[in-house]
VOBA-1610 file (N, C-alpha, C; in pm, whole numbers, padded with zeros to 5 digits, always signed):
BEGIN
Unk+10781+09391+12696Unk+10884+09402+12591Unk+10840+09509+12492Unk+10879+09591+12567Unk+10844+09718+12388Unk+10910+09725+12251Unk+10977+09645+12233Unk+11024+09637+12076Unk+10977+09535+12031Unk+10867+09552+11906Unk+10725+09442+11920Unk+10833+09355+11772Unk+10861+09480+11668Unk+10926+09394+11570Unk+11016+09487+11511Unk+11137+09414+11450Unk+11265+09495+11400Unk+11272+09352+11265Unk+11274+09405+11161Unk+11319+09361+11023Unk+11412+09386+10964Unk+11499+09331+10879Unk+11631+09317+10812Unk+11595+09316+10677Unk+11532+09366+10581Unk+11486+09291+10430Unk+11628+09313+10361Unk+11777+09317+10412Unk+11873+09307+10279Unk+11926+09447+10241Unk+11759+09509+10254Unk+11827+09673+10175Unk+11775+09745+10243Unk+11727+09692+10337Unk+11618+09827+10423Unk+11645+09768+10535Unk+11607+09866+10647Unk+11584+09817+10782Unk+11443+09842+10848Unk+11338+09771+10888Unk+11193+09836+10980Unk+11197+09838+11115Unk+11191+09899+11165Unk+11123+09871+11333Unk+11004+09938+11309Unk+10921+09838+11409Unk+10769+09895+11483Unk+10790+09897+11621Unk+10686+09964+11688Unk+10720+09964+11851Unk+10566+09984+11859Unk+10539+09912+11960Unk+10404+09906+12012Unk+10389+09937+12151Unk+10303+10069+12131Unk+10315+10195+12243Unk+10259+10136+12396Unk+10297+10105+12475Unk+10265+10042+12641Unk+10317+10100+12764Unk+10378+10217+12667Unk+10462+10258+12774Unk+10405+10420+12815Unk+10413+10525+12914Unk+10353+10646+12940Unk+10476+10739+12892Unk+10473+10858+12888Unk+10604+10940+12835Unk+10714+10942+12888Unk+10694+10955+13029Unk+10869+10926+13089Unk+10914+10793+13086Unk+10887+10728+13047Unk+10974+10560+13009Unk+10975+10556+12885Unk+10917+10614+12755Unk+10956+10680+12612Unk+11087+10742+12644Unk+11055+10876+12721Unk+11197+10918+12733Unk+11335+10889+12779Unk+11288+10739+12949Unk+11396+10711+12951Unk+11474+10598+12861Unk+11362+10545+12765Unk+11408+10434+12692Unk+11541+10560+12517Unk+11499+10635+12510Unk+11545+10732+12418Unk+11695+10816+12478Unk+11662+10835+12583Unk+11801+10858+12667Unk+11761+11022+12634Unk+11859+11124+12753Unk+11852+11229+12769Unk+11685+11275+12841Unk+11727+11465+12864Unk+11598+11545+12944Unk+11545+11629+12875Unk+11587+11688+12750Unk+11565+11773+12674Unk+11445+11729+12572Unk+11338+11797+12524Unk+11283+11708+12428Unk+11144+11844+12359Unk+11195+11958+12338Unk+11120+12056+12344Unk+11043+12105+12201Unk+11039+11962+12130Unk+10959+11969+11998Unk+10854+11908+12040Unk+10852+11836+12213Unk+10702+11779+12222Unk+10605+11898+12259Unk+10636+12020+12252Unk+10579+12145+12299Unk+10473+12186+12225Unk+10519+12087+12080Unk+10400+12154+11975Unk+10249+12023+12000Unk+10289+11922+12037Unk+10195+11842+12045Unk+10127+11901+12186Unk+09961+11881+12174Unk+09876+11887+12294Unk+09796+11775+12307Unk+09764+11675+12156Unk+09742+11538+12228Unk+09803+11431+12264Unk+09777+11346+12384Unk+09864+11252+12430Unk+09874+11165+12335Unk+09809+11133+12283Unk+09860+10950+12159Unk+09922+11036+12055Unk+09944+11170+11996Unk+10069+11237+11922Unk+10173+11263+12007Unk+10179+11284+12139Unk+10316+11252+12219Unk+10388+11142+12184Unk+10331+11054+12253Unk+10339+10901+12274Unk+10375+10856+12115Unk+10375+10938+12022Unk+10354+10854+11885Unk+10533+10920+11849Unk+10515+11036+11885Unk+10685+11135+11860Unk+10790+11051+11929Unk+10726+11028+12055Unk+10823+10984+12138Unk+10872+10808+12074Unk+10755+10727+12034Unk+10783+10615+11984Unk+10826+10603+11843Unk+10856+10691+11770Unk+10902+10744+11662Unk+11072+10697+11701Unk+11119+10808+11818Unk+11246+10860+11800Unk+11310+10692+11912Unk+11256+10633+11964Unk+11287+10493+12000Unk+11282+10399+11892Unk+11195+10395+11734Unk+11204+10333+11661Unk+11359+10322+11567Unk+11378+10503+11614Unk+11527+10554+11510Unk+11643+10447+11627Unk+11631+10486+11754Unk+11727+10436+11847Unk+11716+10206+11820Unk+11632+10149+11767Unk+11619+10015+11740Unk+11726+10033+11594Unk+11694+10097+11496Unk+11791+10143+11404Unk+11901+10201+11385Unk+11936+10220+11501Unk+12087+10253+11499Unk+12083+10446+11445Unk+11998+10490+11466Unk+12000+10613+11405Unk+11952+10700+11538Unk+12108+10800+11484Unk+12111+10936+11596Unk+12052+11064+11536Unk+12017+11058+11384Unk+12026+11215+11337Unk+11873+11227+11376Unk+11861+11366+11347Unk+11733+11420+11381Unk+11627+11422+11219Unk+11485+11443+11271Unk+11423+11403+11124Unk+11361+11552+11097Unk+11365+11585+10960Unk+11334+11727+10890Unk+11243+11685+10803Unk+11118+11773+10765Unk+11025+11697+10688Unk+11041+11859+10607Unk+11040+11785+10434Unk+11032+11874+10360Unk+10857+11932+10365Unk+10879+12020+10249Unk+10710+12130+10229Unk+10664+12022+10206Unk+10658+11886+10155Unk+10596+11812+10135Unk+10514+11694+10204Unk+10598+11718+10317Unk+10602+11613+10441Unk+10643+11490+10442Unk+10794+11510+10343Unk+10821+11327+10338Unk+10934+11383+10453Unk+10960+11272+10547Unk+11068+11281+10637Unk+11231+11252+10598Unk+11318+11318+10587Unk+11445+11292+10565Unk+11560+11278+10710Unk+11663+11236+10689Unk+11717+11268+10799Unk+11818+11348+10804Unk+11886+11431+10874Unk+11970+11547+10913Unk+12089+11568+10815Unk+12145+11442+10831Unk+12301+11430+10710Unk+12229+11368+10634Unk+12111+11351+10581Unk+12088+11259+10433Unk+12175+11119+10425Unk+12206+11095+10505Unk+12251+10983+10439Unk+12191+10876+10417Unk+12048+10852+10514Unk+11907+10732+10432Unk+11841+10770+10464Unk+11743+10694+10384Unk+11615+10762+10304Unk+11539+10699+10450Unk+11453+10737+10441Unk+11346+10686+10594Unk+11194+10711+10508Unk+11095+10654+10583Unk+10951+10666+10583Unk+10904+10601+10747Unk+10802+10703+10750Unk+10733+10671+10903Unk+10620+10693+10902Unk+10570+10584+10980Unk+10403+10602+10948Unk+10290+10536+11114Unk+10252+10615+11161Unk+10206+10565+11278Unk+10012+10542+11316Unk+09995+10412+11376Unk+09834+10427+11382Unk+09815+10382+11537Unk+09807+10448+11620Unk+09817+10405+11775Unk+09778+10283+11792Unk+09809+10194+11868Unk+09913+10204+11945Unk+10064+10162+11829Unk+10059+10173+11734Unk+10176+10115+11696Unk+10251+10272+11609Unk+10380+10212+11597Unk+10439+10361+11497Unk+10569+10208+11467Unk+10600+10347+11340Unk+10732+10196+11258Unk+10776+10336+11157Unk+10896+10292+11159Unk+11014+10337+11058Unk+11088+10268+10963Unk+11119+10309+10849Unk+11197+10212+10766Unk+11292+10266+10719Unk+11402+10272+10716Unk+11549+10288+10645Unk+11633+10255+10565Unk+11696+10282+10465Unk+11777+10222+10356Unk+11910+10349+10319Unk+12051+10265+10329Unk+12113+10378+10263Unk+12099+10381+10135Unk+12081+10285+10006Unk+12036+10302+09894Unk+11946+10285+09834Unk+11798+10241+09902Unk+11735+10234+09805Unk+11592+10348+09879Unk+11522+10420+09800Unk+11401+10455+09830Unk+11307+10404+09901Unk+11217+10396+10030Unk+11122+10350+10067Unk+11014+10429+10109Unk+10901+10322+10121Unk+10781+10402+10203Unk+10708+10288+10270Unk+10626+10332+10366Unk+10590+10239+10503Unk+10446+10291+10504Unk+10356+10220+10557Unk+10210+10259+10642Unk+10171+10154+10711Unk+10106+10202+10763Unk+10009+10120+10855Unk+09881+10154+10879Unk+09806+10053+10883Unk+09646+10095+10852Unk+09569+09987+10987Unk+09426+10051+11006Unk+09405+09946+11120Unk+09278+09894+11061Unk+09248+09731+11102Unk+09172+09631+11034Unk+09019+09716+11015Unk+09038+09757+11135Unk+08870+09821+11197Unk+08866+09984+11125Unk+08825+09944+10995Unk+08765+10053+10920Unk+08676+09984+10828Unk+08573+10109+10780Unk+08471+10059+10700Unk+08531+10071+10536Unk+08624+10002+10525Unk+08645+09944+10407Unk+08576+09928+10279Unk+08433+09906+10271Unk+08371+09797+10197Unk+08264+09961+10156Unk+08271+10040+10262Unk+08205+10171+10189Unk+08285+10250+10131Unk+08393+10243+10102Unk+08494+10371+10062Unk+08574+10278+09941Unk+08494+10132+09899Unk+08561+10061+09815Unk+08622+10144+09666Unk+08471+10203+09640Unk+08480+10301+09501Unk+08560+10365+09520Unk+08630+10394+09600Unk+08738+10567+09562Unk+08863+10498+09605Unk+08938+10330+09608Unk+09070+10358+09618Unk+09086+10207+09527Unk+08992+10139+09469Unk+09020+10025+09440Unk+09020+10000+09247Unk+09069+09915+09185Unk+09071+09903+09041Unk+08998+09810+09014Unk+08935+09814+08859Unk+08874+09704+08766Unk+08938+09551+08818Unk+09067+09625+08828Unk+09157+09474+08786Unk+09127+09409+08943Unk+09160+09505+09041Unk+09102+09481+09224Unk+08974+09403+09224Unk+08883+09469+09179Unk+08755+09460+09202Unk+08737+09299+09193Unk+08802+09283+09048Unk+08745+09139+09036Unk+08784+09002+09091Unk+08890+09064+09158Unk+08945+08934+09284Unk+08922+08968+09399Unk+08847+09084+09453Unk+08916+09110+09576Unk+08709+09132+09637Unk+08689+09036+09755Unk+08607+09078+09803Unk+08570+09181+09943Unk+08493+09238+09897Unk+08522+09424+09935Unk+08487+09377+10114Unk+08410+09298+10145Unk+08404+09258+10278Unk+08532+09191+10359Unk+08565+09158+10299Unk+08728+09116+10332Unk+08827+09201+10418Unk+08815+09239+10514Unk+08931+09346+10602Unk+09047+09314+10590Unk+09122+09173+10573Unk+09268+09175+10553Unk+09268+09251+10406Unk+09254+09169+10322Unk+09254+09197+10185Unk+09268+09351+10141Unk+09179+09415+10207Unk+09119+09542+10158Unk+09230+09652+10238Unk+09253+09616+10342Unk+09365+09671+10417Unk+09515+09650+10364Unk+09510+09559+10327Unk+09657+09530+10204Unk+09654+09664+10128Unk+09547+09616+10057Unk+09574+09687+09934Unk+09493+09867+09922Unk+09475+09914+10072Unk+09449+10039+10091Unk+09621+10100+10179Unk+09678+09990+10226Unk+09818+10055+10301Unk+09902+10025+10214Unk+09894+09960+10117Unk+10052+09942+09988Unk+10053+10016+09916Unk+09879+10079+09852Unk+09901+10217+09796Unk+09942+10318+09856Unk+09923+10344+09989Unk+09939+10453+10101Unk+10137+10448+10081Unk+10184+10313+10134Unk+10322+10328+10106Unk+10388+10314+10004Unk+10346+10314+09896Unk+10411+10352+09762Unk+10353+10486+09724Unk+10281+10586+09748Unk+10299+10705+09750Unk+10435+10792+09822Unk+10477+10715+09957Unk+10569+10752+09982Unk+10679+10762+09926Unk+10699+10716+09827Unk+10853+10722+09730Unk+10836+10838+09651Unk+10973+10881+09627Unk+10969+11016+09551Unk+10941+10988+09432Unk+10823+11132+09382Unk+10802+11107+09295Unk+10653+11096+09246Unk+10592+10989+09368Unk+10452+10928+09322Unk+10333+10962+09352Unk+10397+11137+09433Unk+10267+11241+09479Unk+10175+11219+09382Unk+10172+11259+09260Unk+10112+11247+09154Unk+09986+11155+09101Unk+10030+11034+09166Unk+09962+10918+09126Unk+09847+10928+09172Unk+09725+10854+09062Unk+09584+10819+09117Unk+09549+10708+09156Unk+09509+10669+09253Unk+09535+10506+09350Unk+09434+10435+09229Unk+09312+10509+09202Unk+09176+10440+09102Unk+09267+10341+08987Unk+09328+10425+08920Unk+09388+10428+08801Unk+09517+10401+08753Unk+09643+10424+08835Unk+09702+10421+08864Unk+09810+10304+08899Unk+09775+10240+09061Unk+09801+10124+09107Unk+09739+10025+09074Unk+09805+09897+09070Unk+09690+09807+09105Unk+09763+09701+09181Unk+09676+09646+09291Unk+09771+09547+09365Unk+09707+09425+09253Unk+09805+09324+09230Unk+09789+09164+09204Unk+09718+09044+09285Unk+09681+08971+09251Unk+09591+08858+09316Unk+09665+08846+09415Unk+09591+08790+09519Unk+09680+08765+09660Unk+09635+08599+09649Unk+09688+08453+09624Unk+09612+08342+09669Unk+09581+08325+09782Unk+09636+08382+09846Unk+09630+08306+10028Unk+09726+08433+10116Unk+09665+08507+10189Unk+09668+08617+10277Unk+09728+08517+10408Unk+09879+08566+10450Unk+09946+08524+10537Unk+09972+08604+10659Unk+10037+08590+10758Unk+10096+08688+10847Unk+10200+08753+10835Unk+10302+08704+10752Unk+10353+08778+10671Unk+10367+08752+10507Unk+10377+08850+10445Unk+10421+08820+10302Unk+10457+08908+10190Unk+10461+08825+10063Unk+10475+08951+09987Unk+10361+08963+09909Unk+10343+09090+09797Unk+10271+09190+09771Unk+10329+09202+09588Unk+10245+09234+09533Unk+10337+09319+09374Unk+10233+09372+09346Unk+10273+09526+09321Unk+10235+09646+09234Unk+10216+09714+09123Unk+10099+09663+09036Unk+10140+09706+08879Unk+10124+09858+08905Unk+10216+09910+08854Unk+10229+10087+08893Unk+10211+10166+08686Unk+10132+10252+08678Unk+10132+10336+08560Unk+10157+10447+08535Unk+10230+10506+08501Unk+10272+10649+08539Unk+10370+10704+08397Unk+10352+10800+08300Unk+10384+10868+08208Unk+10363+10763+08092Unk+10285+10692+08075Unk+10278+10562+08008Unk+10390+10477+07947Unk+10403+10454+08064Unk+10480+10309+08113Unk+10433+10268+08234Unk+10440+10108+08251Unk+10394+10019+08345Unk+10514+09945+08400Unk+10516+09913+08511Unk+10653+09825+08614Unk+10562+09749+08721Unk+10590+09702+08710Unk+10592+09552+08854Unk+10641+09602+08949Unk+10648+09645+09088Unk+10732+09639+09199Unk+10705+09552+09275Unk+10777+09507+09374Unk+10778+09410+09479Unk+10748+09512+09588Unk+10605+09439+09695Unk+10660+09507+09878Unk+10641+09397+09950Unk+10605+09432+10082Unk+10621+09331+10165Unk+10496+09343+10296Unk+10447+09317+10331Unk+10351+09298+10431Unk+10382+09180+10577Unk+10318+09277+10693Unk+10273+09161+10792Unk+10149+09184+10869Unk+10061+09122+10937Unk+10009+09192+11019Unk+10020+09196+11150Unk+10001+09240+11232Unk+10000+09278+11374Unk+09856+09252+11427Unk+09857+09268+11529Unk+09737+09235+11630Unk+09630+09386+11560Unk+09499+09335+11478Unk+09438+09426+11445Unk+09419+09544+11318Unk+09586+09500+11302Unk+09670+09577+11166Unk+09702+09579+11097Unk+09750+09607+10969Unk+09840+09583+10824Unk+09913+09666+10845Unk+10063+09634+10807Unk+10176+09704+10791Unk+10190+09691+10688Unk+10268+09759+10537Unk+10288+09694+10457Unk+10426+09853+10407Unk+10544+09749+10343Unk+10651+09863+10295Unk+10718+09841+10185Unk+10804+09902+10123Unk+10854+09921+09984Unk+10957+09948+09961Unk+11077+09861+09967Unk+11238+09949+09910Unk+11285+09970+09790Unk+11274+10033+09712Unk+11288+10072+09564Unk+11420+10132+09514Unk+11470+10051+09413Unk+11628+10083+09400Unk+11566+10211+09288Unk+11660+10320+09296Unk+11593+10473+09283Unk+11630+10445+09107Unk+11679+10353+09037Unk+11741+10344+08917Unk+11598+10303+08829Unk+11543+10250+08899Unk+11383+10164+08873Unk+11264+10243+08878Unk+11311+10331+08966Unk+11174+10415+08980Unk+11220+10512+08867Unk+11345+10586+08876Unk+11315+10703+08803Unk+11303+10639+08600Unk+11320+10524+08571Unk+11257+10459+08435Unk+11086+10518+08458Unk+11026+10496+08546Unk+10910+10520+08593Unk+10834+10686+08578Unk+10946+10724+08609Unk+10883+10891+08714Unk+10944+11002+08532Unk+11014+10918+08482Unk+11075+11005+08378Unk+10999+11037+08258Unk+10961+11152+08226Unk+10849+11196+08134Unk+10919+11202+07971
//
């Protein structure tokens, strides 16, 4: 079954797809013979990741093609929703909204976490969050990752910046809140998390009325 998970949150839509498949069953699951942007890729798990990309758009109901500004956030062809995509082999996932802003990542359990604590974590982190902890630390290294994705939050310093909130009890799925600081002012956001075999997913739909109180100098 290659469509591992497809989400509904209300205002957004996610699919993930968890890659099992070789390139010609990517392609025949995507439909058509043509496919001559895989020309720029020469490694196979960035094939396999393009190709499970454009099957994540086809779980979403989406035909347009994706254009990434100088910046590298992905948009789609007619603009008409906002997308974020974020892939860590074997998995890739997309998220969609016609109105509200999002951003997506995915991070995998098996990193050394607990050495790279100093450069992404806060005072306020530190003191709940034990740095040996791989769920924990993976939360709150992929929620900053996908709240950079929203316009706007290039800017931000994860140290200083973010801070994720106490977690009591780390689930398989759940939610998440973000104290965010930026032109001095502070906001709460809501995201959402699950994990996967090995993984943290974690994403963000942001009604754009909320952020720009935020982003406005």
């Amino acid at each position: 079954m290659p469509e591992f998970l497809k989400v509904n949150t209300g205002v957004a839509q996610l699919a993930i797809w968890r890659i099992e498949e070789d390139e010609d069953a990517l392609k025949r699951i995507i439909g058509g013979d043509s496919f001559p942007v895989l020309m720029q890729f020469q490694d196979p798990k960035r094939r396999l990741e393009w190709l499970a990309t454009r099957c994540c758009l086809k779980m979403l109901g989406i035909t347009d093609s994706i254009i990434y500004a100088p910046n590298r956030r992905p948009y789609l062809s007619n603009d008409r929703q906002h997308i974020s995509i974020s892939h860590s082999y074997p998995y890739v996932a997309v998220i969609a909204s016609t109105d509200f802003y999002v951003g997506l990542d995915i991070e995998s359990l098996d990193r050394p976490y607990a050495k790279i604590a100093d450069k992404y974590l806060t005072l306020g982190e530190i003191a709940w969050i034990d740095v040996h902890d791989d769920d924990r630390m993976a939360l709150v290294w992929s929620a900053k990752e996908a709240f950079y994705k929203l316009p706007g939050m290039e800017g931000l310093n994860s140290f200083v910046d973010i801070t994720m909130l106490p977690i009591a009890r780390v689930q398989k799925q759940g939610l998440l809140r973000m104290r965010v600081r930026m032109n001095g002012r502070v906001q709460t956001f809501s995201m959402e998390y699950a994990f996967l075999e090995g993984y943290a997913v974690t994403w963000v739909a942001c009604n754009p009325n909320m952020l720009a109180g935020l982003t406005q100098a």
